[in-house]
N, C-alpha and C positions, 0 to 999 in steps of 0.2 A: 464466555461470550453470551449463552445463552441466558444467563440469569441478568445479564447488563442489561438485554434487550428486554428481558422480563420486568426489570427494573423502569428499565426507559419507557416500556410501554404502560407500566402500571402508573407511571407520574403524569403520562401526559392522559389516561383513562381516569386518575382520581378523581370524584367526583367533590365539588365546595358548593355552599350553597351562600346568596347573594339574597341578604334580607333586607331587607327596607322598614327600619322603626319608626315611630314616632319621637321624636327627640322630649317632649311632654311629656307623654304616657308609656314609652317605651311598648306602645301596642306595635306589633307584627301588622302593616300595610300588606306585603306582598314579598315574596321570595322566587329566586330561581337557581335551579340547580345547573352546576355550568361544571366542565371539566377544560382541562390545557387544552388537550384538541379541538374542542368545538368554539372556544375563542378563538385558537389560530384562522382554523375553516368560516367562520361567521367573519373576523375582520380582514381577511383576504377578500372575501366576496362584498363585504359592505368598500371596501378600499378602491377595486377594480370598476362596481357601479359607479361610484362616486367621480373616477378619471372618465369614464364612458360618457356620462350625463354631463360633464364640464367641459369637454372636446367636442360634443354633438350640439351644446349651447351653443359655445366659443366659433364653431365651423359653421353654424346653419343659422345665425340668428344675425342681426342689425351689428348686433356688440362687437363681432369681429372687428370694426372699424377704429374702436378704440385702442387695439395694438399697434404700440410703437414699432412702426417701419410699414404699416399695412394699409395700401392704396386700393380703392374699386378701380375696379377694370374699365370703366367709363372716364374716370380722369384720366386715367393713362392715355386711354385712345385719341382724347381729346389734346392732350400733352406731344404727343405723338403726333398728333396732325399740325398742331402750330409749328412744329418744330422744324418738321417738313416745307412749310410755307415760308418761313423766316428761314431756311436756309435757300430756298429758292430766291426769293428777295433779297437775299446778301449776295447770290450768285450774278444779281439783274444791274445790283448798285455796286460791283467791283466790274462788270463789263464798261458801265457810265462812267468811274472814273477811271480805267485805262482809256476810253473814248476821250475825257476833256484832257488825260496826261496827252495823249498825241497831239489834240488840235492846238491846246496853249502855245506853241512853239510858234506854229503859225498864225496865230492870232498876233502875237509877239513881234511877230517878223524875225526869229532868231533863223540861221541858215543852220538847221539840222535836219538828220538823214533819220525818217521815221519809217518804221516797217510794216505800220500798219495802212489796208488799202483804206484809203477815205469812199466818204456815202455819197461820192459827186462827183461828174467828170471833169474834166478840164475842157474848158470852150477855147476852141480858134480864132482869134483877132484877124480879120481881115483887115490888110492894107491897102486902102486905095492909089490906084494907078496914079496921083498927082506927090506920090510919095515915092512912087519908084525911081521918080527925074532923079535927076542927078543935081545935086544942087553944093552949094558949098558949106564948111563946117557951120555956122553959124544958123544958117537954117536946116541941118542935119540935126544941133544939138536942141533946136527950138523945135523940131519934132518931135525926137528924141522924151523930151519932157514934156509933149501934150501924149504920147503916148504911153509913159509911165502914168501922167494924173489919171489917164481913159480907167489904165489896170489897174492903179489904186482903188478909185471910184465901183470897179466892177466887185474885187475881191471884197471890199471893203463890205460892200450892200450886202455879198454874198453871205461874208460870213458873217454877221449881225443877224442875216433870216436862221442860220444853221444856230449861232448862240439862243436865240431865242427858243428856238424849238426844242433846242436840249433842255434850257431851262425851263420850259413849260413840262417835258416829259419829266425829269427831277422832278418837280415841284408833287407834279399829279402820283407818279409814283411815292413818293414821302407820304402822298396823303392817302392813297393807298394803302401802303405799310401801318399809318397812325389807324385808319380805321379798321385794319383788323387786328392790331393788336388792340384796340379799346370793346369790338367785338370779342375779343376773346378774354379778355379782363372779365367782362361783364359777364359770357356766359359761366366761366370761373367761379364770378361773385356769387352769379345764380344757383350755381350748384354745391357750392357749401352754404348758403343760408341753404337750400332744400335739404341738403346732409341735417344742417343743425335744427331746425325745425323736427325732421324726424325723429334725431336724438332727443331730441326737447319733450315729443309725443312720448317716445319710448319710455323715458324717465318718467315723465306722469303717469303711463299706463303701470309703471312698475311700483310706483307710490301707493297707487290706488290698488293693485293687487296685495301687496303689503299689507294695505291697511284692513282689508278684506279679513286677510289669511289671520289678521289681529285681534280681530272680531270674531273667526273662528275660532282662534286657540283659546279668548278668553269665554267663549260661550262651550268649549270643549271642557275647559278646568272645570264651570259649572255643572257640567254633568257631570264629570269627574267627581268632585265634591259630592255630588247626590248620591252617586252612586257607591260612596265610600261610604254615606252615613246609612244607605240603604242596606250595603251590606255587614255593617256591625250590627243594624239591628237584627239583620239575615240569622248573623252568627250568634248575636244572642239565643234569638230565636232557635236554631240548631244545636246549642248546648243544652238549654230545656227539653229538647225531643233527643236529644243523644243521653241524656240521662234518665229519661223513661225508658229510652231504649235499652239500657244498662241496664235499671231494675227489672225490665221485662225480661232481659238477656239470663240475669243472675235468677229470677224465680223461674226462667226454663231450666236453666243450669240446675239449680235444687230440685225442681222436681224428678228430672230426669236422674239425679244422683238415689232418691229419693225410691225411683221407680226401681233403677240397677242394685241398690239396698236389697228390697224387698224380692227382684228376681233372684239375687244371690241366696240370700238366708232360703227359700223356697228348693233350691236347688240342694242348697247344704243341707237343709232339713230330710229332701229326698236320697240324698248321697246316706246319708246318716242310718235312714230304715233301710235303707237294701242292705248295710254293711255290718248293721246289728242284724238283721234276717240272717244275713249270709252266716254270722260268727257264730249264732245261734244253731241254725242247723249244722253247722260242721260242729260246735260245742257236743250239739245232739248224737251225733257218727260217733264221733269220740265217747261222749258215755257208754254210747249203744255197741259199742266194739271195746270199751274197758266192761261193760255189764257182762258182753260173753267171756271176756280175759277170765273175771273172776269168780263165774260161771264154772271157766274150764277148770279153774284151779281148784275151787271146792270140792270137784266133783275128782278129780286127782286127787285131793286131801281122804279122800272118804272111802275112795279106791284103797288108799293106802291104809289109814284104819282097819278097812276090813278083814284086811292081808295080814295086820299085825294081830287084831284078836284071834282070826284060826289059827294062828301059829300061837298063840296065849294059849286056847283052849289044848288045844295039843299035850300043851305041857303039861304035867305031871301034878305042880301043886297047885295046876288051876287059877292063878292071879287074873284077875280081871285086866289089869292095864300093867304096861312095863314102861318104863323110861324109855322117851325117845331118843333113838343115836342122833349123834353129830351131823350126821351125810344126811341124816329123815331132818335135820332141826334147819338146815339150810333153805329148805324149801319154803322154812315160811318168813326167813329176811326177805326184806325187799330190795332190790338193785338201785344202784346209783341211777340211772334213765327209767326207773319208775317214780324212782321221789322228784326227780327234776323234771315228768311232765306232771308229776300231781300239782307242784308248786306252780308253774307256769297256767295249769287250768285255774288253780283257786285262785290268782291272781288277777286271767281274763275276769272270771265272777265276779270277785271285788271291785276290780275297775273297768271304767269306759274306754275304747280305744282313742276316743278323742282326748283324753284325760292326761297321756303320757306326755312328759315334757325332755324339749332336745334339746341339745348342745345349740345349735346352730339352725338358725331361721333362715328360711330361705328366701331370696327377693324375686321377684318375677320382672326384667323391666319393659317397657315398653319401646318398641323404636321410633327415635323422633322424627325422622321425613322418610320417605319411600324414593329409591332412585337409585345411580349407577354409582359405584365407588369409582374414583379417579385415581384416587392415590391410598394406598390402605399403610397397615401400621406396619413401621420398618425402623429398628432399634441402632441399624448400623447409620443410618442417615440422620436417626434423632427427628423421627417424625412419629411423635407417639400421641398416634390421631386416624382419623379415618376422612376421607374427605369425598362428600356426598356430591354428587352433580343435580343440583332441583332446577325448575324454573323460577324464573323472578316473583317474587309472594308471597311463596307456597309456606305453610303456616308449622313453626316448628314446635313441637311438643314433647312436654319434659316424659323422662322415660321413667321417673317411679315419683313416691312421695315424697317431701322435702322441701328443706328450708332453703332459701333463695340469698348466698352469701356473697353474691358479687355480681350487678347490672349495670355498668357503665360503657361511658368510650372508652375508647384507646386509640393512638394512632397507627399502629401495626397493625390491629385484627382489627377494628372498626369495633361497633357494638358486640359487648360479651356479657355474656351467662354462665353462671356459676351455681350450682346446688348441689347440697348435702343432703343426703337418702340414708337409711338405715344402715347398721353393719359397715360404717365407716366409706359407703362409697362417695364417690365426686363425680358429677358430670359436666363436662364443660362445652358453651357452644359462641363458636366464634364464626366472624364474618356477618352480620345478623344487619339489614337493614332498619328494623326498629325491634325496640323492644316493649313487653306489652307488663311485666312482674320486676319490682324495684327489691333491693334489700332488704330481706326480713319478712319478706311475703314467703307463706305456706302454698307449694302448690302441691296438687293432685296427679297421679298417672294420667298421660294422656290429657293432660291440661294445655292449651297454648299458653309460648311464655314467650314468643317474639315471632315475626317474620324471616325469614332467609333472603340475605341479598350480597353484594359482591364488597363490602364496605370494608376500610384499610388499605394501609400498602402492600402488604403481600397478596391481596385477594386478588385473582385472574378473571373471575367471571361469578357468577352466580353459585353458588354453594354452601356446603355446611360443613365447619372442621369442626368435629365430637371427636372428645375427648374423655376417658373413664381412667379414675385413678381409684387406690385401694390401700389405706394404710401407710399411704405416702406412695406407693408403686403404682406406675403406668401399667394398664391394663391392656388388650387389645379386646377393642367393643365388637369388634365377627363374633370372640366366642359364647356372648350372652345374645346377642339381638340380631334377627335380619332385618337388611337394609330393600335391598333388592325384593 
């Protein structure tokens, strides 16, 4: 799980970089370096402005008006009030005709039984007392019928004043109704021309911002363009100052190589006479202690001669010398550890101590970054490496002298370095944000030959995997260098 999430996080941490060429000249305009994450987090936040700024237009500007189904709040009210009116006036003109449904009957003369009270009372016909006589059928029936003409005559007048006046209030009410629905038409009509008028304003003011923003962008390109020929001549100009700077760099670089020469040989030269001094006076001891050696023996030698002539004289036929024994002849061989320091002296004499030649040269190397090990060398895991923890920069340096067999990408370790040092060693340096020494380049101890950075898929963070190999065998780089 752990190594998934290692995995997962290093993909979406990979760093790509986003170049913009010339499709002519294939010159590099401009580049940026982007990884998976910081596009997600960049088009979430460009995604969310862009819904924020398009709801705050849509909710707070004129434009709302243009969504399908969406009314201002002033039609409506105005909607709302007609509605109101014309229902009360359908309420005024369904009373008027239950009114003319009741009196038609009786306009009619038909004998129906209606329920509703009428707007008039009924009048009393007085009968005059020459009508009360008593008289006989004929002038009964001839009353009879000047008194029905009286009450035709009355009802008749009657309700011709009431027709009238209905149909005057009809009339007036109709015209009523017509004038405010043509008031309400009209203020209707007024308020969407004002609507489209402002629509009309808006659209122009949107035109003419446009055309503005058109004139920006094309007076923006222009400097744009200037500014792109200003900076190639910039960068011209910066490549002639970064290659004095180089030659100024490389004749520091020599002199100072030049200065460390001279303090060296000065040093050796001084190393030199104190160690011929020193060889000297101990040479000196040594004489001065074989001088008394053979000092003491001569003087034992002569001891013994003396010893031998009294005992000569002694004798009888007086011989001046006699043959020496065997046990007296041993004194004057010399030992095995006298001949092998005589040899070993006449040998310092003959030769200089610098002069002797060894089997085996020794390398000195240098450590490439200074910092904390994270992960150190481990044979059972197959990590046969060291892995440094630097800051982002920090400037990596080869650890002895050597030829430069391998400076490339890779998609696994990002930029790698590779060099060959004496005595068959290999140094190897991966995860490297740039590199500064290509294939075939000689470098120096202590020379930079890239920067440190977190570059490839296995890479976690900022650091450096060194690696030292030896005749084909993995090394572990603790037992030659500190890091720390």
């Amino acid at each position: 799980m752990e190594k998934n999430k290692n995995k997962i996080k290093a993909k979406l941490t990979k760093k790509f970089r986003l170049v913009v060429l010339n499709e002519a000249s294939f010159e590099e305009r401009f580049s940026f370096k982007l990884t998976r994450l910081n596009v997600f987090v960049f088009g979430g936040i460009f995604s969310f402005l862009l819904v924020g700024v398009t709801t705050v237009i849509i909710a707070f500007t004129p434009i709302k008006e243009y969504i399908p189904g969406y009314s201002s709040t002033k039609l409506k009210k105005q909607a709302a009030a007609l509605f109101y009116k014309v229902d009360s006036l359908q309420v005024h003109v369904n009373t008027l005709e239950k009114f003319t449904e009741a009196i038609r009957p009786i306009l009619k003369g038909e004998d129906k039984e209606v329920g509703i009270e009428l707007p008039y009372e009924t009048k009393n016909i007085k009968v005059s007392n020459s009508h009360k006589v008593m008289m006989d059928s004929d002038s009964v029936q001839m009353q009879i019928a000047s008194i029905r003409k009286e009450l035709d005559s009355s009802y008749q007048s009657y309700y011709k004043g009431e027709i009238d006046s209905l149909q005057k209030k009809h009339i007036s009410s109709e015209e009523a109704i017509a004038t405010l629905y043509e008031n309400s038409l009209k203020s209707m009509r007024d308020t969407l021309e004002q609507a489209l008028e402002t629509q009309t304003d808006l659209v122009q003011d949107l035109k003419l911002e446009l055309l503005g923003k058109e004139k920006n962008i094309s007076n923006l390109n222009k400097q744009i363009a200037l500014k792109e020929i200003e900076a190639n001549h910039n960068l011209q100009d910066l490549s002639k100052e970064k290659k004095e700077a180089a030659l100024a760099y490389q004749q520091k670089t020599e002199n100072v190589k030049e200065e460390m020469q001279i303090f060296l040989r000065k040093e050796y030269h001084q190393k030199e006479k104190q160690l011929v001094a020193q060889h000297q006076s101990e040479l000196q001891s040594l004489n001065a202690l074989l001088f008394s050696k053979e000092a003491e023996i001569d003087s034992l030698l002569f001891k013994v001669a003396q010893q031998q002539q009294k005992k000569i004289g002694e004798l009888a036929d007086e011989m001046p010398f006699k043959a020496v024994d065997s046990s007296q002849a041993k004194l004057f061989v010399r030992s095995e550890k006298d001949s092998i320091f005589r040899e070993d002296v006449e040998r310092e004499d003959r030769f200089s101590l610098f002069d002797f030649e060894s089997d085996q040269v020794e390398v000195v190397f240098f450590a490439p970054v200074k910092g904390i090990i994270t992960e150190g060398y481990d044979v059972k895991e197959k990590h046969y490496a060291v892995d440094v923890a630097v800051a982002k920069g920090t400037a990596v340096k080869a650890v002895a002298d050597g030829t430069v067999l391998f400076a490339e990408w890779t998609v696994e370790t990002g930029y790698v370095v590779i060099i060959e040092h004496t005595n068959k060693y290999i140094s190897v340096y991966k995860h490297n944000e740039s590199i500064f020494r290509y294939q075939g380049d000689l470098v120096k101890s202590g020379e930079v030959i890239s920067i440190a950075g977190s570059s490839g898929e296995y890479s976690t963070g900022p650091h450096l995997h060194f690696e030292m190999w030896h005749q084909g065998y993995a090394i572990n780089p603790v037992n030659f260098i500190e890091f720390e």
